[in-house]
N, C-alpha and C positions, 0 to 999 in steps of 0.2 A: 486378530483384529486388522482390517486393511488400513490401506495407512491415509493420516488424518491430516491437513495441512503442515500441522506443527510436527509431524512426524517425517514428511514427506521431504528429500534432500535440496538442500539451494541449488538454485537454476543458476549456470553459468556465469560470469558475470559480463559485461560488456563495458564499453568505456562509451562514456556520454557526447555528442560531438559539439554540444555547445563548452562542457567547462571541462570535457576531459576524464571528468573522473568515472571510478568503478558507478556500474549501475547495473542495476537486474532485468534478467529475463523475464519478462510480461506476456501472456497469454490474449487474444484478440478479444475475448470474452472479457480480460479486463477494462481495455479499451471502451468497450460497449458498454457497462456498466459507467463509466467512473464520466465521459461525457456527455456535454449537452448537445441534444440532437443529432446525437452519433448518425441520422440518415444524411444527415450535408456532409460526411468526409467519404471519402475513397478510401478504404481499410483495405490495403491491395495487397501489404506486405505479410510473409510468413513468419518472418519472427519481430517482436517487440522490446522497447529496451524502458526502463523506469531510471528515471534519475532522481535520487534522493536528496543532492546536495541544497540547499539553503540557498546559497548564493549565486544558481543556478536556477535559469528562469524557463529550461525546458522539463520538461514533466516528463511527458513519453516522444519515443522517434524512431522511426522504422528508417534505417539506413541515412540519407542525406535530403529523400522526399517528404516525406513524413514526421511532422513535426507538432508537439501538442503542448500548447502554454495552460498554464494556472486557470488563466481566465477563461478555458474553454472547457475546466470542469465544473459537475456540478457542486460539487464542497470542496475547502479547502484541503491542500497535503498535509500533511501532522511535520513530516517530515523538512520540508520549507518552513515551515515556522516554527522551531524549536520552543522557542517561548512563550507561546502562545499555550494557555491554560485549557481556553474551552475548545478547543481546537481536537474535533472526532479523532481519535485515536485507533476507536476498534468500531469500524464499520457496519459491522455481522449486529453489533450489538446497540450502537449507537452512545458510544462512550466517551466522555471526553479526557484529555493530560490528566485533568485534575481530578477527576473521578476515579481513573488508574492507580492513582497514590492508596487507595482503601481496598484493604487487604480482603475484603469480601467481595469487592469490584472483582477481583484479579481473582479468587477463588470461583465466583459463579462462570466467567472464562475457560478456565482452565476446565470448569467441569463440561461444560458446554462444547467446547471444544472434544474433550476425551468422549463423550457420546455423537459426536462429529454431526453434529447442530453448526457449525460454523461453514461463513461461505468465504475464506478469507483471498481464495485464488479470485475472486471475482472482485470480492466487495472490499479490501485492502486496493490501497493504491498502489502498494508495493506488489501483489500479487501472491503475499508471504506470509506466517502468521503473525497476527497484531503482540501477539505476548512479548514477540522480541521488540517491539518500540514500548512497551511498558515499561516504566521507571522502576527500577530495585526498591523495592520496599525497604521502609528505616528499620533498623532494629531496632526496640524499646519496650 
């Protein structure tokens, strides 16, 4: 079986230069996918960084030229608003927080995923797969 996003190893990590902290290696193909009008920027840089932090108002930035806020995607981060319910989750599929709590949600995924139906290098803003932002199911 080749390997499927969810299989596929975490990309480096990088440090964000607006808040600092750990953020992921992103792919140009993310870039393109995840904003609006991707023909008005300059996508000059070789490598990309995603910041996932909340309280962090940059999204993606390639070095200290390259810089991409919230509002110049077209849907919101899952990741930037924790609390937020209907807030897409899983891109590939068009899933929200609160839909991820239902243990069939998260089974059609997982299978979807394992026949590799999933775009999550692209269509994740993370560049990662969506399962690892999916909330732990309750037991009961």
């Amino acid at each position: 079986m080749s390997d499927t996003c969810c299989q596929a190893k975490p990309r480096q990590p990088l440090l964000c230069p607006a808040c600092g902290g750990r953020a992921l290696a992103v792919g140009r193909d993310t870039l393109l996918f995840h904003l609006k009008a991707p023909w008005r920027f300059e996508l000059v840089a070789e490598g990309y960084g995603h910041c996932p932090h909340p309280g962090c108002e940059l999204v993606y930035f390639a070095g200290s030229a390259e810089r991409y806020l919230a509002a110049q995607l077209h849907h919101p981060v899952a990741s930037k608003l924790p609390e937020a319910e209907e807030v897409t989750l899983c891109h590939c599929f068009g899933i929200s927080r609160r839909e991820a709590h239902d243990p069939q949600v998260r089974a059609f995924v997982v299978e979807q995923t394992r026949l590799e139906r999933c775009r999550c290098t692209t269509h994740n803003p993370s560049g990662q797969c969506c399962l690892r932002d999916f909330p732990p199911l309750e037991e009961g």
